[in-house]
C-alpha positions in Angstrom: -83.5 -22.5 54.4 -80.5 -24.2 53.7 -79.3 -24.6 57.0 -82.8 -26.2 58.5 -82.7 -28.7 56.1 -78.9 -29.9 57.1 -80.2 -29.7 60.6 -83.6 -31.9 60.1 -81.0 -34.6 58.3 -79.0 -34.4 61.0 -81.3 -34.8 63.5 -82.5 -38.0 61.1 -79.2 -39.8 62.3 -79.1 -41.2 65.2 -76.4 -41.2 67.0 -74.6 -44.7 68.0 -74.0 -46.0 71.3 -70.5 -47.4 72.4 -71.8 -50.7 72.5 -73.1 -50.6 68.5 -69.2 -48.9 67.7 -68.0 -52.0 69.8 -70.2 -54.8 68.4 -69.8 -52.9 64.7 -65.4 -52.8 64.7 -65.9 -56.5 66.1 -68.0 -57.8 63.0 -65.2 -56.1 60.9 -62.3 -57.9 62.4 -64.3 -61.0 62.6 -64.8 -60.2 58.6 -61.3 -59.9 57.8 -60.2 -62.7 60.0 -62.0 -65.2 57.8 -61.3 -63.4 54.9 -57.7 -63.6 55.6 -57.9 -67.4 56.3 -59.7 -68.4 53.3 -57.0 -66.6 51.7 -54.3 -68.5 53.4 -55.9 -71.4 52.7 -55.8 -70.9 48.8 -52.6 -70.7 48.9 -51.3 -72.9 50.9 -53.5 -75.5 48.9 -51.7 -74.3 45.4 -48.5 -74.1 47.0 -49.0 -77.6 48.1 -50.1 -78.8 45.1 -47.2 -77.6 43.4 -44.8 -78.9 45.8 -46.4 -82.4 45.5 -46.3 -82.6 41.6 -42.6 -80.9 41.4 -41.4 -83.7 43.7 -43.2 -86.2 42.0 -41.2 -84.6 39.0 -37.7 -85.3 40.3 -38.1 -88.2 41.8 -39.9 -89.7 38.7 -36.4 -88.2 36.5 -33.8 -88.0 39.2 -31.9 -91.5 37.7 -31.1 -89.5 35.0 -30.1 -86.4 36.7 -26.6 -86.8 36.1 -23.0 -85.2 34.3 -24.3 -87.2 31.4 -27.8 -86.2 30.8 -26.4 -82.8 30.4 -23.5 -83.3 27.9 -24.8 -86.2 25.5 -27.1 -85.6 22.8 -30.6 -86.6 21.8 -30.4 -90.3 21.1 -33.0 -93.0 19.7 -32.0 -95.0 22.6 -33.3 -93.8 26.1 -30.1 -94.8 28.2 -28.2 -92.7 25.8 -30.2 -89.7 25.5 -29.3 -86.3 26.7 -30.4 -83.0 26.8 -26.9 -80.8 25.4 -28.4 -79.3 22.3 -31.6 -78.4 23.7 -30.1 -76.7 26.8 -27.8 -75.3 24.2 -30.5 -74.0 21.9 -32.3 -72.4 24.7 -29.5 -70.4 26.1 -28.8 -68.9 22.4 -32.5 -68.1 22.2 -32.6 -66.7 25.6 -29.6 -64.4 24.6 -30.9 -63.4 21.1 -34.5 -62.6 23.2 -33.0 -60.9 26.1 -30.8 -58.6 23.2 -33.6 -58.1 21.0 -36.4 -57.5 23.9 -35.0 -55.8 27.0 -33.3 -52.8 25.4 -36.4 -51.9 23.6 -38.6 -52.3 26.2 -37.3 -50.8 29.0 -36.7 -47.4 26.5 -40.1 -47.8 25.7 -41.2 -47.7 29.1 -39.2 -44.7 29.8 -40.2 -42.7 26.9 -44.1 -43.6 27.3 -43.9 -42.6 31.1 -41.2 -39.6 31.2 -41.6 -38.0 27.6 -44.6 -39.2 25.6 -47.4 -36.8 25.6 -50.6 -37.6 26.8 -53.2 -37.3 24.5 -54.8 -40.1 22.5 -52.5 -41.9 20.6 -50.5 -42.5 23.5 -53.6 -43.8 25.3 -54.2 -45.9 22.6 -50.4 -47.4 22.8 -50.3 -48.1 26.2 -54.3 -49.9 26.4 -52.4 -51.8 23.4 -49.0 -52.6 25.0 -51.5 -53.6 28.1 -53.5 -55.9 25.9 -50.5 -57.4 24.1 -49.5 -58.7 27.4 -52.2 -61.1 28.0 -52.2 -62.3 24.4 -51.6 -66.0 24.0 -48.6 -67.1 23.0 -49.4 -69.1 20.3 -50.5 -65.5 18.4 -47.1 -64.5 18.8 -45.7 -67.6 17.1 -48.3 -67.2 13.7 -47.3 -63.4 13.6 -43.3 -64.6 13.5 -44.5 -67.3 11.1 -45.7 -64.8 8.5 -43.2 -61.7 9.9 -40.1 -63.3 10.0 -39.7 -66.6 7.8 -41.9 -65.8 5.5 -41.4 -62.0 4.4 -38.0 -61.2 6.1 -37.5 -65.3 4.9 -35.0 -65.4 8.3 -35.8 -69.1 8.1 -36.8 -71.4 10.9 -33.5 -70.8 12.7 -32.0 -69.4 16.2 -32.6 -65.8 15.3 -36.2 -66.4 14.3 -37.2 -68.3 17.8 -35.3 -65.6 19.5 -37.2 -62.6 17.6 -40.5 -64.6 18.2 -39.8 -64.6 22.2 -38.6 -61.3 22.2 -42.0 -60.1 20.9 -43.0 -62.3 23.2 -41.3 -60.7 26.3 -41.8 -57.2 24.9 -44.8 -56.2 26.2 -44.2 -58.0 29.8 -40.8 -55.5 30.0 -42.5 -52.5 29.0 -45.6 -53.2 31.7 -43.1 -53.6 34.6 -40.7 -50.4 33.7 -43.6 -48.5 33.6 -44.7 -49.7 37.0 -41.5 -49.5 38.4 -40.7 -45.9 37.4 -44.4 -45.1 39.0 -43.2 -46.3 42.2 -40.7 -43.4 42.5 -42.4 -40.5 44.5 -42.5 -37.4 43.0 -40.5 -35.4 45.6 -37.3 -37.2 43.8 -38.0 -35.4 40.6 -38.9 -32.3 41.9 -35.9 -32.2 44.2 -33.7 -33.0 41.2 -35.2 -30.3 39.2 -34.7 -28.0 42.5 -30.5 -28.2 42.2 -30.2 -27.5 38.1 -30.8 -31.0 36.8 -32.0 -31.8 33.8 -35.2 -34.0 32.2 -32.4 -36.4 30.8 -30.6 -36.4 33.9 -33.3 -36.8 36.1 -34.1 -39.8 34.3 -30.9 -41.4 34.3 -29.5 -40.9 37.8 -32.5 -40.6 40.0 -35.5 -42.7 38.1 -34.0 -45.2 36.2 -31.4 -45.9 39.3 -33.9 -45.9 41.8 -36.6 -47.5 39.9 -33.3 -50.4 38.8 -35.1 -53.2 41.2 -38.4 -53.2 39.6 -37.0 -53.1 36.1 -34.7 -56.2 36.6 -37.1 -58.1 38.0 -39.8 -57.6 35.3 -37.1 -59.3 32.9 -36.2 -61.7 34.6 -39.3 -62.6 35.1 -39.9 -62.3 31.5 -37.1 -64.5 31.0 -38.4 -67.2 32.6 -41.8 -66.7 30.8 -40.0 -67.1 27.7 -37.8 -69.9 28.3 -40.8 -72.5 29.4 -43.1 -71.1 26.5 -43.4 -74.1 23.6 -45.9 -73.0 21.1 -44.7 -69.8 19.8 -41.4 -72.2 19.2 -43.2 -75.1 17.4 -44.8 -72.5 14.9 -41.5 -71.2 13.8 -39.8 -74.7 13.0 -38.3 -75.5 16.0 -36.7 -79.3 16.0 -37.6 -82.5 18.0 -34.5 -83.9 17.5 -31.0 -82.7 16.6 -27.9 -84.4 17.2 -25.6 -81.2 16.3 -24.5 -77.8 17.9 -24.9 -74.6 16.6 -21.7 -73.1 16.0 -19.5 -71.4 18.4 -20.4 -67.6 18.6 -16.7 -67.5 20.6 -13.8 -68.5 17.5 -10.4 -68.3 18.0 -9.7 -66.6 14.9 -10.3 -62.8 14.9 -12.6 -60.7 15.1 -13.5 -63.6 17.8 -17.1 -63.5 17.2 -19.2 -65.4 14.9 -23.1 -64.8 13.8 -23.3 -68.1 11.8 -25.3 -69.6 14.7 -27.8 -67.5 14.2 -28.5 -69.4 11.4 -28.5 -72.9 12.6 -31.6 -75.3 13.6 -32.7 -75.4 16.9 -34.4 -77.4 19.6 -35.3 -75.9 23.0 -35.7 -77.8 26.6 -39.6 -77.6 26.4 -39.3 -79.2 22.3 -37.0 -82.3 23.7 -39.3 -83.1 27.1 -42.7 -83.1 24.8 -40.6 -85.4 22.3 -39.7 -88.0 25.1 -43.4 -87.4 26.7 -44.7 -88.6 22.8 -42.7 -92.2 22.6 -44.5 -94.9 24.6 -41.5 -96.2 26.2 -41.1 -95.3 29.8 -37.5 -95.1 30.0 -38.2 -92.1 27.5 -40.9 -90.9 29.7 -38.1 -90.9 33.0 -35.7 -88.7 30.3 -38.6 -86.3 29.9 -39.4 -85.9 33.5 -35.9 -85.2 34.0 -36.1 -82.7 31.5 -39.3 -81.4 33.4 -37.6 -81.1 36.5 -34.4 -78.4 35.2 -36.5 -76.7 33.6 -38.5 -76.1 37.0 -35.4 -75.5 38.6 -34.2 -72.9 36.3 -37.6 -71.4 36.8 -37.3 -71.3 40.6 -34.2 -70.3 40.1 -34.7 -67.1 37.9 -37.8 -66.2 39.4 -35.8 -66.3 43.3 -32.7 -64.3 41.7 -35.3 -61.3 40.6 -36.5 -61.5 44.0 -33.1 -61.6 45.7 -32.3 -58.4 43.4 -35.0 -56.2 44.3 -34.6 -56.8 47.8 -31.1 -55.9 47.5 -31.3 -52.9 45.7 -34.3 -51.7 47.0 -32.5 -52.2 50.7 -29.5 -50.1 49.6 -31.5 -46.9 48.2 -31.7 -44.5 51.0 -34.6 -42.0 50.3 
C-alpha cells in the first residue's frame, strides 16, 4: 500500500525538460547577480561617504596637525591649545582597560567553551554575555557611577574610567574568543587527545595557539571601541579641561613603578574634541577637528593592525 502511494506522488511530478533546468539556473544567476550589485552598491556608497567626511575632517584640522598640537596642553586660547593630556589620559585608560578586560575575558571564553558544562546556567551566561554586548554604553557608565565611585568610592579618577571601559570591552572579548576557538576543527582536538595530551594541554598549545588570530583581533578591536566611546567617560567625572599630567608610572627611584596615577583626574581625546566643538569660536572648532582626525587615525590604525595580525598568523598555521 505503501509503495503505490510513493509511486502515484511520483508520477504527480513531472519531470523537467532541459530547457526549464536552463531557463530555471539562468533566473538564479540573474538573482544573485543583482543581489550582489545592490550589495556592492551599499557599500561602496558608505565607504564613500566616510571617505568624504574623514577628508573633510583633516583638511578642516590639518593647520593644527603639528609637533605642537601634540605636546602643549589645553589652553583658553585656540593658537595655544593642545591635545598632551588628553592623549595622555587616553593611553593610561587604554592600559588600565586592556589589564583589567583582556585577561578576564579571554579566560572566560575559554572556560565557557572548553570546560563549562552545558546545562542551564551556562546557557543563561552566555545569552547574557551575548546581550551585554549590544548594551549601550552609556549603561555601562551609570553601573560604574554607583559600582565604583560610589560603593568602592575609587573616585572619578584614571582607574575608574579604565574599570568602566573594561566592563565595557568585556563582553566584546569574550564573544570573539569564543568564536575564535569555534573556528578550530575538531580533528585538532581529537588528534591531540590521540598522542597522550591532555585537556589543559590541548587547550594551550593547539586551541588557544591556533585560535591566537581571532583572539587578538577581537581586542583590538575592542580597543578601538573603547578608546572613541565618550559617554561611559562623562558619567564617571571625566574632565574638559586639565592643564596637568598624571604622574609618571615609570620613577627613577626604586621599585621604578608608581600607582599614584591611578589616582589622578583625567580627560580623554573624545572629552577635549566635544570641549572645543562646544565654544563658538572657529579657531576652537579647527582644534577639535584636529582632534577628530587622530582619533580616526588611530582607529584605522588599530582596526588595520588586527587585520594585518590575523592574516599573519592565520598564514603561518599549517593544518
Amino acid at each position: 500500500m505503501e509503495q503505490s502511494k510513493v509511486d502515484a506522488e511520483h508520477s504527480l511530478i513531472k519531470p523537467k525538460t532541459l530547457e526549464e533546468v536552463r531557463a530555471m539556473i539562468r533566473s538564479h544567476k540573474r538573482n544573485d547577480f543583482i543581489f550582489s550589485s545592490i550589495g556592492l552598491l551599499t557599500i561602496t556608497f558608505a565607504l564613500l561617504t566616510l571617505l568624504i567626511l574623514f577628508v573633510d575632517l583633516v583638511m578642516d584640522g590639518y593647520p593644527k596637525l603639528n609637533y605642537q598640537f601634540f605636546t602643549d596642553f589645553p589652553s583658553r586660547r585656540a593658537a595655544n591649545a593642545g591635545i598632551l593630556s588628553a592623549w595622555v589620559g587616553s593611553s593610561l585608560i587604554m592600559l588600565v582597560t586592556f589589564v583589567t578586560a583582556v585577561p578576564m575575558g579571554v579566560a572566560a571564553g575559554v572556560y565557557l567553551e572548553e570546560y563549562a558544562p552545558k546545562n542551564w546556567f551556562t546557557d543563561i551566561v552566555e545569552i547574557n554575555v551575548t546581550n551585554l554586548a549590544g548594551v549601550p554604553s552609556i549603561i555601562y557608565g551609570l553601573l560604574a557611577l554607583g559600582l565604583f565611585v560610589y560603593t568602592f568610592h575609587l573616585g572619578q579618577t584614571i582607574v575608574t574610567a579604565g574599570l568602566t571601559l573594561g566592563l565595557l570591552m568585556l563582553p566584546i572579548v569574550i564573544v570573539s574568543t569564543r568564536e575564535a576557538i569555534r573556528s578550530i576543527p575538531v580533528a585538532i582536538r581529537e588528534a591531540a587527545y590521540a598522542v597522550g595530551a591532555t585537556k589543559w594541554q590541548v587547550v594551550l598549545h593547539h586551541v588557544i595557539q591556533y585560535s591566537f588570530g581571532g583572539i587578538l583581533t577581537g581586542i583590538i578591536i575592542g580597543m578601538a571601541r573603547a578608546l572613541g566611546e565618550t559617554a561611559p567617560i562623562i558619567t564617571v567625572g571625566a574632565l574638559t579641561f586639565i592643564a596637568f599630567l598624571p604622574p609618571a608610572p615609570v620613577t627613577s627611584v626604586a621599585p621604578f613603578i608608581s600607582f599614584e596615577w591611578l589616582q589622578s583626574g583625567f580627560t580623554v581625546l573624545p572629552i577635549q574634541m566635544f570641549s572645543w566643538l562646544s565654544r563658538p569660536e572657529h579657531a576652537f572648532h579647527i582644534n577639535a577637528a584636529a582632534a577628530g582626525a587622530v582619533i580616526i587615525i588611530l582607529t584605522l590604525v588599530m582596526n588595520g593592525t588586527a587585520i594585518w595580525l590575523r592574516y599573519r598568523i592565520r598564514k603561518n598555521i599549517k593544518w
